[in-house]
Residue frames as a rotation matrix with the C-alpha (Angstrom) as fourth column:
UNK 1
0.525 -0.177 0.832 34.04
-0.690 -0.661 0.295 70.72
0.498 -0.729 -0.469 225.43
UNK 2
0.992 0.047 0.117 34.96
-0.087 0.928 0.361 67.03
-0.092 -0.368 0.925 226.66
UNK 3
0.657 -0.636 0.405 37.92
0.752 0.515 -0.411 66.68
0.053 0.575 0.816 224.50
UNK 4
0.307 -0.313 0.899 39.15
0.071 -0.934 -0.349 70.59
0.949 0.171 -0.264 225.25
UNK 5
0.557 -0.258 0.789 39.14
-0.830 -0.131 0.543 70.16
-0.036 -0.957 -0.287 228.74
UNK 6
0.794 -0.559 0.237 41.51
0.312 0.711 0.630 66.63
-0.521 -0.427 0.739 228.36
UNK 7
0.216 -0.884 0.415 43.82
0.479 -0.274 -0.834 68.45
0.851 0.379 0.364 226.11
UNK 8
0.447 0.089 0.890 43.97
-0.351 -0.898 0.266 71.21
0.823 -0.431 -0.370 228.52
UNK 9
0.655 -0.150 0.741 44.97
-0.742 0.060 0.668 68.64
-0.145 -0.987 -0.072 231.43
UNK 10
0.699 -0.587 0.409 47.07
0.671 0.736 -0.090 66.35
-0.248 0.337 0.908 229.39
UNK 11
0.681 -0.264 0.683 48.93
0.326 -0.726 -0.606 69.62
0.656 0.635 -0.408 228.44
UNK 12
0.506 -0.116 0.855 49.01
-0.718 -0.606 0.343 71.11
0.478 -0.787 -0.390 231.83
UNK 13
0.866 -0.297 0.402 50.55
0.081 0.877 0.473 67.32
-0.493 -0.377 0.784 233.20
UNK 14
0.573 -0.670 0.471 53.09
0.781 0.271 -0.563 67.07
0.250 0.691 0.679 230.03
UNK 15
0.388 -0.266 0.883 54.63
-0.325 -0.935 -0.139 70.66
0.862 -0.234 -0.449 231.11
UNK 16
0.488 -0.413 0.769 55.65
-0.850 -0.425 0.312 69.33
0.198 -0.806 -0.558 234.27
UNK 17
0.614 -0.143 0.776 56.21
-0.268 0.887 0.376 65.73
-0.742 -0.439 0.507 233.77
UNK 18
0.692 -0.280 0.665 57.56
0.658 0.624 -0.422 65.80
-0.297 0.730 0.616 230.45
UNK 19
-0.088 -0.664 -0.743 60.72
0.204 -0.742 0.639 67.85
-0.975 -0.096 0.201 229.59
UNK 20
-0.900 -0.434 0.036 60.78
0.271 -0.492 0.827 70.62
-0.341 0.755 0.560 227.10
UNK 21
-0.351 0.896 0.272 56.85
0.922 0.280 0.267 70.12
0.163 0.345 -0.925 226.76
UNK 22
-0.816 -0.093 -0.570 55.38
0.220 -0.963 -0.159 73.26
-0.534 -0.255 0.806 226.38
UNK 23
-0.051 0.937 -0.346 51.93
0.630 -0.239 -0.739 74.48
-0.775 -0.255 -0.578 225.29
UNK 24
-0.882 -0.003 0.471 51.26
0.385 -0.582 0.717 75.89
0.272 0.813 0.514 221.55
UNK 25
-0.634 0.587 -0.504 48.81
0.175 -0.526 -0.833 78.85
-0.753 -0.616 0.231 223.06
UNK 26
-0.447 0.624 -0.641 47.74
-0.769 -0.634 -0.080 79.93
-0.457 0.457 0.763 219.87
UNK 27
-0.689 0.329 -0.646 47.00
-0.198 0.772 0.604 76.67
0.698 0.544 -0.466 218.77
UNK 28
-0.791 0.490 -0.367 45.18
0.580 0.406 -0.707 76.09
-0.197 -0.771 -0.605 222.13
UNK 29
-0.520 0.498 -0.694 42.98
-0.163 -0.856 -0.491 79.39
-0.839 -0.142 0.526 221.26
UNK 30
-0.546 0.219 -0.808 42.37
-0.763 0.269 0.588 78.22
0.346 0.938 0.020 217.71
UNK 31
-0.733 0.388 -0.559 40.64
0.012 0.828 0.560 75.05
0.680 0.404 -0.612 219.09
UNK 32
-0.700 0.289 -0.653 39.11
0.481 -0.486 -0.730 76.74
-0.528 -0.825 0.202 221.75
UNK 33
-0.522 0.611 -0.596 37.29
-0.610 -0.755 -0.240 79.10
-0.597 0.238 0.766 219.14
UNK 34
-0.618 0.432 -0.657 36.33
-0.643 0.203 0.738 76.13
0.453 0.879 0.153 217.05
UNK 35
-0.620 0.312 -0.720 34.70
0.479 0.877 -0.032 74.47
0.621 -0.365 -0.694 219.84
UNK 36
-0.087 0.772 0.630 32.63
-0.095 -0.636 0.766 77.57
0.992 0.006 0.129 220.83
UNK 37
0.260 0.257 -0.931 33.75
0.907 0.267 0.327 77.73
0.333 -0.929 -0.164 224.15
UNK 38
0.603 0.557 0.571 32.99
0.091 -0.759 0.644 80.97
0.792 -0.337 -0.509 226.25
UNK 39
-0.796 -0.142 0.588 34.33
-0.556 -0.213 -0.803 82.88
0.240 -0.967 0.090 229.46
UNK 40
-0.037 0.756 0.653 31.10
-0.935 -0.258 0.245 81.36
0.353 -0.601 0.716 230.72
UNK 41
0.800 0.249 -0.546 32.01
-0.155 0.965 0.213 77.94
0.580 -0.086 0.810 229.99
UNK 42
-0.291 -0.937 0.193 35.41
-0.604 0.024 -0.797 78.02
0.742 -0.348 -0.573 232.08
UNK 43
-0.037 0.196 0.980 33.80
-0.999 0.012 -0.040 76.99
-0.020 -0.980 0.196 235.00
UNK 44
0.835 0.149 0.530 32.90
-0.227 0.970 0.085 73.37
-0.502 -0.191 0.844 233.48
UNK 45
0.244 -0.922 -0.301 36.24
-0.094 0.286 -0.954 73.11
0.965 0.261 -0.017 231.52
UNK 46
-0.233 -0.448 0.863 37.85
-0.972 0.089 -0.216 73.23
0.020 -0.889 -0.457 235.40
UNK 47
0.240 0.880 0.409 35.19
-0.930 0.329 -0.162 70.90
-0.277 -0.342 0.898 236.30
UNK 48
0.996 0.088 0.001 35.93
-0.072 0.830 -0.552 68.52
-0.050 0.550 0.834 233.58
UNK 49
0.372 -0.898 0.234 39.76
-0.452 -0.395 -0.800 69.41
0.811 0.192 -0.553 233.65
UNK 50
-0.199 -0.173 0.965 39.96
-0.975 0.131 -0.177 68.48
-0.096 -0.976 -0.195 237.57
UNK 51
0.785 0.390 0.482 37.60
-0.451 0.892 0.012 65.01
-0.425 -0.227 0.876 236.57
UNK 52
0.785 -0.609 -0.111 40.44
0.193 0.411 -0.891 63.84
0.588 0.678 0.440 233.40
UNK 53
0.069 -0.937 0.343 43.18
-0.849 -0.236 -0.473 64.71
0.524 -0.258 -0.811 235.95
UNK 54
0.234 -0.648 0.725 43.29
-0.688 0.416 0.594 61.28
-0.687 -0.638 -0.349 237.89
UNK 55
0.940 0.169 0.295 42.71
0.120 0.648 -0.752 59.35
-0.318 0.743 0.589 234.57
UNK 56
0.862 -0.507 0.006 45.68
-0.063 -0.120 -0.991 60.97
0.503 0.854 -0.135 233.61
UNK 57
-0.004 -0.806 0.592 48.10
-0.999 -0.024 -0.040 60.79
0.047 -0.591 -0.805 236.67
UNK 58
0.709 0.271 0.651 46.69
-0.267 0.958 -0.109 56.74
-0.653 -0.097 0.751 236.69
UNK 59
0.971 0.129 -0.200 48.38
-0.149 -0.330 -0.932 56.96
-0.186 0.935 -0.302 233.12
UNK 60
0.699 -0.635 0.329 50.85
-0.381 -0.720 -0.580 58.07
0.605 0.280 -0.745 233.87
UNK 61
-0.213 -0.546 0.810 52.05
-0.925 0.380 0.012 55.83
-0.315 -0.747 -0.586 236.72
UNK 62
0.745 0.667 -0.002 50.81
-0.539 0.600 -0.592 52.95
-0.393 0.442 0.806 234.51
UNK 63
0.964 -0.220 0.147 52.83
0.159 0.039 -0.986 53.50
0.211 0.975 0.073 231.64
UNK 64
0.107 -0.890 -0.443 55.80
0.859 -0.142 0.492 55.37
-0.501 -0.433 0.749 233.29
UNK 65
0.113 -0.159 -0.981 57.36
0.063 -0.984 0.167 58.68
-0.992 -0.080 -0.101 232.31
UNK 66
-0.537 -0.678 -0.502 58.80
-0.485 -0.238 0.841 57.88
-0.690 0.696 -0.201 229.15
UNK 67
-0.683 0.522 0.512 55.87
0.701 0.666 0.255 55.63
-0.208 0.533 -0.820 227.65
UNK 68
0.175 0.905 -0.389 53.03
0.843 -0.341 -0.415 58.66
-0.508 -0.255 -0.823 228.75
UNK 69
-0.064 -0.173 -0.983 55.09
-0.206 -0.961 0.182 61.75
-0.976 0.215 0.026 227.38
UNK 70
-0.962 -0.270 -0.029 55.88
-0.043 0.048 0.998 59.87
-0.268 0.962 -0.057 224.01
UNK 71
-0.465 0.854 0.232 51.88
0.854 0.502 -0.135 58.89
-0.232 0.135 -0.963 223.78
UNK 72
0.589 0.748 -0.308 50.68
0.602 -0.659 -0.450 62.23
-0.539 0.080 -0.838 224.26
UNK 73
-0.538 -0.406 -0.739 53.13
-0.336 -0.700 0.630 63.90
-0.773 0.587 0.241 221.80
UNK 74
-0.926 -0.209 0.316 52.00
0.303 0.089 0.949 61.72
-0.227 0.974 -0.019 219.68
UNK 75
0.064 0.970 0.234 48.06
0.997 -0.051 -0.059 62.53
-0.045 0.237 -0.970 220.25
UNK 76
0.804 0.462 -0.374 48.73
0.435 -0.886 -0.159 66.30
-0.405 -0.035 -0.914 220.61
UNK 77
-0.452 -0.804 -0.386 52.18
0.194 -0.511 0.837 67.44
-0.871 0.303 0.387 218.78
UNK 78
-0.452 0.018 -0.892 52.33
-0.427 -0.882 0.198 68.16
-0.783 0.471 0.406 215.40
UNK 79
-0.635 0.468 -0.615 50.79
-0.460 0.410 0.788 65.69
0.620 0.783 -0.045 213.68
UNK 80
-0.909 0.067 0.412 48.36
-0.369 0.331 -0.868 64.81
-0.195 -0.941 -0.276 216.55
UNK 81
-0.727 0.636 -0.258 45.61
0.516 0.754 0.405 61.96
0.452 0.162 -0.877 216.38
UNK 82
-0.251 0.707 -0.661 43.70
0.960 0.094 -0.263 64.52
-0.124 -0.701 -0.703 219.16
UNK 83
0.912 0.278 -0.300 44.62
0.208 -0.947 -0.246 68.20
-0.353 0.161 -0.922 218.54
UNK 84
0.191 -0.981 -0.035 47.68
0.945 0.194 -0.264 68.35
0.265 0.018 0.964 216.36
UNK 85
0.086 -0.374 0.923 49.68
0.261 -0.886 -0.384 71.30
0.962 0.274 0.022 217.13
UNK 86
0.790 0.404 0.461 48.23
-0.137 -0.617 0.775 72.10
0.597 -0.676 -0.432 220.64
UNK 87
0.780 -0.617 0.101 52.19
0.053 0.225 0.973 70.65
-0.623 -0.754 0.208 222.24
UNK 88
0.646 -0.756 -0.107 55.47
-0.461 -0.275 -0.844 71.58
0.608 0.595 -0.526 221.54
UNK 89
0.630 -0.633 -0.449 58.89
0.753 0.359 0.551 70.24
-0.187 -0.685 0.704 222.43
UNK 90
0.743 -0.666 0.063 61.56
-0.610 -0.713 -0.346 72.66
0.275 0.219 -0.936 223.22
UNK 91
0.405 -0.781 -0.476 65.04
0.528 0.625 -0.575 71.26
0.746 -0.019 0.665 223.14
């Protein structure tokens, strides 16, 4: 659930901070069912979604724009080290 809820907010960041970035839903649903999370669990995904959100804005002013977007393509695009698939780029 840990690791679902920081995709989820590394996703939801990369979408606005990173151009073209764009959420692969059905991939997002696909690890979602293998991680046996529930409508019931939403409530701590937020939870844990809301906690990985300053880690990731910290990140993100760390590193800059162009260090943080290439990192997390590489942990969540298509060959991703975290969830491959779960980020697209659109040109």
């Amino acid at each position: 659930m840990n690791v679902y809820a920081r995709v989820l907010s590394a996703i939801t960041f990369a979408e606005q901070a990173c151009p073209g970035f764009r959420a692969n839903t059905s991939q997002l649903a696909l690890i979602r069912t293998k991680a046996h999370i529930s409508d019931a669990d939403d409530g701590t995904i937020a939870d844990k979604m809301r906690d990985n959100t300053t880690s990731t804005t910290s990140a993100y002013s760390r590193v800059g724009q162009s260090a943080w977007c290439e990192e997390t393509y590489r942990q969540l695009g298509p060959r991703g080290t975290l969830a491959a698939d779960a980020l697209v780029k659109k040109p």
